[in-house]
C-alpha positions in Angstrom: 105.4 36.0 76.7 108.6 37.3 76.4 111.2 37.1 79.5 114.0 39.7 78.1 113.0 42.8 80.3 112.3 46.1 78.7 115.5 48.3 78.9 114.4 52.2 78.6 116.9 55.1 79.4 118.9 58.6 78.3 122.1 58.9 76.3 123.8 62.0 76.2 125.9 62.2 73.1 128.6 64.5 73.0 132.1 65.5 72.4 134.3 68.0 69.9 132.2 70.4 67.4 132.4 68.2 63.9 133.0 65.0 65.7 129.8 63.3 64.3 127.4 63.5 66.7 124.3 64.8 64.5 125.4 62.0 61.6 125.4 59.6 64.7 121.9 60.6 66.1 120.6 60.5 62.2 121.8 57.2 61.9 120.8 55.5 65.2 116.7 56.7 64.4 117.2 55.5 60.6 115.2 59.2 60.2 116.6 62.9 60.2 116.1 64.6 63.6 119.0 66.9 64.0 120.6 69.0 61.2 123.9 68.1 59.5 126.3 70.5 58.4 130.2 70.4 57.4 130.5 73.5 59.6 131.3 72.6 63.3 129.2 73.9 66.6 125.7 74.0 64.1 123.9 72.7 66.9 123.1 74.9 69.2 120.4 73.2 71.7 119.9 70.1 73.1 118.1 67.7 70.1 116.2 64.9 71.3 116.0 62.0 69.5 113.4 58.7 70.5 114.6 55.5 69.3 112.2 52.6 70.0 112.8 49.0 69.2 111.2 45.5 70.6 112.0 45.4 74.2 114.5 49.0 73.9 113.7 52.7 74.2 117.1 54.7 74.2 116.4 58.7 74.8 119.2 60.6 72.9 120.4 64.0 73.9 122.3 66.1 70.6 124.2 68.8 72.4 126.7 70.9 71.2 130.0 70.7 70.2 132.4 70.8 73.4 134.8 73.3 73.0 136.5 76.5 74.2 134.7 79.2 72.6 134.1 82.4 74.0 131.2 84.6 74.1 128.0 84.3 75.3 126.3 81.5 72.9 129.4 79.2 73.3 128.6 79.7 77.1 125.2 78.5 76.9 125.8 75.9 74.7 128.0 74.4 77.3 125.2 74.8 79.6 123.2 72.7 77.7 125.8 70.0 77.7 126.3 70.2 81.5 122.2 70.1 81.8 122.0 66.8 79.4 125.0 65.2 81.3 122.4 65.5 84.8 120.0 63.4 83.3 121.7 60.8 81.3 121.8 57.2 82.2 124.6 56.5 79.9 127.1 59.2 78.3 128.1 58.6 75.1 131.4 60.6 73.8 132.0 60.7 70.0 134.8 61.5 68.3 136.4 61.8 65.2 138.7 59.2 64.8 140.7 60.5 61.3 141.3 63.9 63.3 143.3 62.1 66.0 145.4 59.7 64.0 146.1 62.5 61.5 147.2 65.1 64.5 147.4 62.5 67.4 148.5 66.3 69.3 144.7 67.4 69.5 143.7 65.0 71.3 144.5 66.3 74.6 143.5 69.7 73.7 140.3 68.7 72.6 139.2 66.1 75.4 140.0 68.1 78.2 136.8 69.4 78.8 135.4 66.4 78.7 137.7 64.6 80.8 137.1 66.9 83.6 133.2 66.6 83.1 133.6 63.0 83.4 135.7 63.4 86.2 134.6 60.5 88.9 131.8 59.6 86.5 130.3 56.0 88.3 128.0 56.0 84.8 128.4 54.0 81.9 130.8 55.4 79.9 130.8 54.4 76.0 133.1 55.9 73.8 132.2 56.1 69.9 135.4 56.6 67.7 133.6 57.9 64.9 134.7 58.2 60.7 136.3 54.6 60.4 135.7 54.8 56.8 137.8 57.7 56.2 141.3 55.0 56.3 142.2 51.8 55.2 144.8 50.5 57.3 142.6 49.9 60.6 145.4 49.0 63.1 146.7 52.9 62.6 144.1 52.8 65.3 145.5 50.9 68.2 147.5 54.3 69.6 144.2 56.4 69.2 142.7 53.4 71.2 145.5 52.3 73.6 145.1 56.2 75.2 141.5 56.3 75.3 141.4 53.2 76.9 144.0 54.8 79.6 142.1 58.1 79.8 138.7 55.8 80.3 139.5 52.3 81.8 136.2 51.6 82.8 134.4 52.7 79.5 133.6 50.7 76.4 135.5 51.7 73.4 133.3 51.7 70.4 134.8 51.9 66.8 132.2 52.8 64.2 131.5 55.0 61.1 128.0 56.5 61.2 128.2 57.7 57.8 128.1 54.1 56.5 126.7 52.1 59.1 129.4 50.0 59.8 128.9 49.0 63.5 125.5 50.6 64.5 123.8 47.4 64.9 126.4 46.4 67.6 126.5 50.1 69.1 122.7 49.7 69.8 123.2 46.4 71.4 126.3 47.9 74.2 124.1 51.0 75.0 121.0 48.3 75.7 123.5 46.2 78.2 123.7 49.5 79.8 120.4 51.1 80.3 117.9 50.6 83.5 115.3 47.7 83.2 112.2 49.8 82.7 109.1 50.6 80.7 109.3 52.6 78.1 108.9 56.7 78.5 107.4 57.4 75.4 104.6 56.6 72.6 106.0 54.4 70.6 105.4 56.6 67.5 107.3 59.6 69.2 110.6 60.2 67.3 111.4 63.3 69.0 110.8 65.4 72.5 110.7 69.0 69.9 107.6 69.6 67.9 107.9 69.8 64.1 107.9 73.9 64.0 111.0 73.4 66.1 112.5 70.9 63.5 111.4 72.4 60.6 113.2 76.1 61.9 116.7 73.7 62.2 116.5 72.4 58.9 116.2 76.4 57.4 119.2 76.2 59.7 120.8 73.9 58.2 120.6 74.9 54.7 122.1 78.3 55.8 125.0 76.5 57.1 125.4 74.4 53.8 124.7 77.0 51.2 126.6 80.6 52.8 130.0 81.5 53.3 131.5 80.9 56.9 130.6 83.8 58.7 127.0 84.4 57.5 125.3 81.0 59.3 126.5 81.7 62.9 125.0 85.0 63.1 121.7 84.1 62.1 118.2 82.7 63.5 115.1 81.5 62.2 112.0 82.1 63.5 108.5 80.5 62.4 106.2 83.4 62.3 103.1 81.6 60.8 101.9 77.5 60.8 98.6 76.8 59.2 98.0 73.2 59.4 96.6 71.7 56.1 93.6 69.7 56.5 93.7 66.2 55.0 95.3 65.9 51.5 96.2 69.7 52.0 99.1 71.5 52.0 100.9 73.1 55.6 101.7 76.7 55.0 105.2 78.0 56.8 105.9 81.4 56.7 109.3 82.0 58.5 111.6 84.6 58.7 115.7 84.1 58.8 117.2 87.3 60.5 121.0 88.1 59.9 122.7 89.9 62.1 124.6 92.2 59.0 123.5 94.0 56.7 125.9 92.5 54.0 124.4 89.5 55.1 121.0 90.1 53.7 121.7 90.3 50.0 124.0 87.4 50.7 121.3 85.3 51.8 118.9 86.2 49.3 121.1 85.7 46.6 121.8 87.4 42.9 117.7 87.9 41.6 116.7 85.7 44.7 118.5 82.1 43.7 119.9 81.8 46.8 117.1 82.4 49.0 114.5 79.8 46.3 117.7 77.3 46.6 117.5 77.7 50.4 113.7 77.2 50.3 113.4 74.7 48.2 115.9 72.1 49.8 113.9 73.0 53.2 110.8 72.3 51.8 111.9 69.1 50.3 112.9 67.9 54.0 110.1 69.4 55.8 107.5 67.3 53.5 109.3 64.5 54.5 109.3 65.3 57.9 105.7 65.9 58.4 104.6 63.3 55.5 102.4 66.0 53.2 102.9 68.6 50.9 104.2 72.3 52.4 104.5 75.8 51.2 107.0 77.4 52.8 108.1 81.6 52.6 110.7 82.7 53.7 112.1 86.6 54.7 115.3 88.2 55.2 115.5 90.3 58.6 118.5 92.3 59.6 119.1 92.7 63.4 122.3 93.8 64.9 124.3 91.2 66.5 121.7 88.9 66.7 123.8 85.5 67.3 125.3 87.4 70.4 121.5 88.4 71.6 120.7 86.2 74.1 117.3 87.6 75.2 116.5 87.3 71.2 117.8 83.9 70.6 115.8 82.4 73.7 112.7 84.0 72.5 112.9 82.8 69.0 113.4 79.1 70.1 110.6 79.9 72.7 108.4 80.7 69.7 109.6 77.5 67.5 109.1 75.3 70.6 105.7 76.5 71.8 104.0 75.8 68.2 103.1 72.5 69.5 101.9 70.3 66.5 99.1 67.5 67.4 101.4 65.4 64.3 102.4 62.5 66.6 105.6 64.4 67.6 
C-alpha cells in the first residue's frame, strides 16, 4: 500500500483576457473542456475542469479574462472571478509572457487588478508565464521575471508554453506540493463540474468567435432548445438556436446560401462527437434579439437552460 497521501484541491486560473488560460486548462486535462478562441474575454463563466491522476485530484476554475471593461457582462464576469478566488486552494495567475517582453509598459496596467485581488493573499500563489515558444532567446526573460518575483515574493514563478507542452509535467507536480492532503472530490471519470449540453452550447460558441468578424461573437448566445439522447449505437439529436443581437448579424452568421452557418455546424458537430463519444445531429437557427449580450436577465436564463439539461453521460 502506498504511503504518498492523496493531495485533492481547487485552482483558480486567471489573469488578462488572451493570456492563455483556456489553452492552459485544455492542456492540463490532455482533453477539450473550455473553448479556445484568438479573440480575448470568450469565456464568459467559470469552466470547471477535473483533472485526476494516481494519488492527485486538482479542481480547475476557467474564469474570465481580468480586465477593465465596462458594462454590465464585463461586471459579472468579474464577479465570477472574485466568486472562484473564495473557494480556491491555490490561485494560479497566467500570463502571456511575449506581451510583456514585447511592451514590458503593460504590465502594470494589466496586473493591477490582480495585484489588488491578491492583496494579503496567505494562499499559494503560482504564477504561469505562459507562450515561451513564441522567442528564442530565453534569458529576454529574466526582467519579465525579476518584477514578478518583486510584485509576488512568496509565489512560485512558473515558465511554460501550453501550446506545446513544454513544462506541464513540472507545473502539475508544484500545484500537487501545494494542495490539501485529502480524498478525492470527484468520480474519477468526471472531467467536468458542467453537463455536456453546457459544453456542447460553448463550443457553438466557439466556432462563432473563430469564424465571424469582431463584433458579431460578443453579442451573441447560444441556447440548446432540444437534446434527444440516442440510444446505443444511435445518434444524439441537438437542436440549438444562436441569437444575435443585430439584425446585420443574422445574414452574417448564416452566411452567402448558408456556408457559413453548415461551416459553423459542422466544426461543432465534429467536437461535440468527440466530446460525448457517438455520432450527433446537430441544427442550428439564427435568432435576432436586441442587445442581447447586454441582457442580463436573458444571458442568465439561457445558461440556466444549458446547465439544467443534466446528461446521465458520466459528466
Amino acid at each position: 500500500m502506498s504511503t504518498t497521501p492523496h493531495r485533492c484541491g481547487w485552482v483558480a486560473i486567471m489573469g488578462p483576457p488572451n493570456a492563455g488560460k483556456s489553452t492552459l486548462l485544455n492542456t492540463l486535462m490532455e482533453q477539450k473542456v473550455t473553448i479556445v478562441t484568438p479573440k480575448p474575454q470568450t469565456t464568459r463563466s467559470q469552466v470547471v475542469g477535473i483533472m485526476t491522476d494516481p494519488g492527485l485530484q486538482v479542481i480547475f476554475m476557467d474564469t474570465p479574462g481580468l480586465s477593465q471593461g465596462r458594462g454590465q457582462l464585463s461586471k459579472t464576469m468579474l464577479q465570477s472571478v472574485w466568486e472562484s478566488l473564495r473557494q480556491a486552494d491555490v490561485i494560479m495567475p497566467v500570463l502571456d509572457a511575449h506581451t510583456y517582453i514585447l511592451h514590458p509598459e503593460y504590465l502594470e496596467k494589466d496586473l493591477a487588478p490582480i495585484v489588488n485581488a491578491l492583496k494579503g493573499e496567505t494562499r499559494p500563489i503560482v504564477v504561469v508565464v505562459n507562450k515561451i515558444d513564441l522567442f528564442a532567446d530565453k534569458s529576454r526573460m529574466l526582467p519579465l521575471l525579476t518584477e514578478l518575483n518583486e510584485l509576488w515574493p512568496e509565489a512560485e514563478i512558473y515558465p511554460l508554453s501550453a501550446l506545446n507542452k513544454d513544462g506541464i509535467a513540472g507545473l502539475k507536480q508544484v500545484l500537487a506540493d501545494r494542495l490539501p492532503e485529502q480524498e478525492a472530490q470527484f468520480p474519477e471519470e468526471q472531467i467536468s463540474t458542467q453537463p455536456v449540453r453546457f459544453m456542447a452550447a460553448e463550443l457553438i460558441r466557439e466556432k462563432l468567435f473563430l469564424h465571424m468578424r469582431e463584433e458579431v461573437p460578443y453579442g451573441t448566445a447560444v441556447a440548446i432548445e432540444r437534446w434527444e439522447d440516442g440510444a446505443e449505437g444511435k445518434q444524439t439529436i441537438i437542436y440549438a438556436t444562436i441569437y444575435v443581437s443585430r439584425p446585420m448579424h443574422k445574414s452574417m452568421v448564416i452566411g452567402k446560401g448558408g456556408a457559413m452557418i453548415k461551416k459553423i455546424g459542422s466544426e461543432a458537430r465534429a467536437d461535440i462527437q468527440t466530446l460525448l463519444g457517438s455520432k450527433v445531429h446537430l441544427e442550428l437557427w439564427v435568432k435576432v434579439r436586441e442587445h442581447c449580450n447586454e441582457d442580463m436577465a436573458f444571458l442568465h436564463e439561457v445558461e440556466m437552460d444549458n446547465l439544467g439539461g443534466l446528461i446521465d453521460n458520466g459528466q
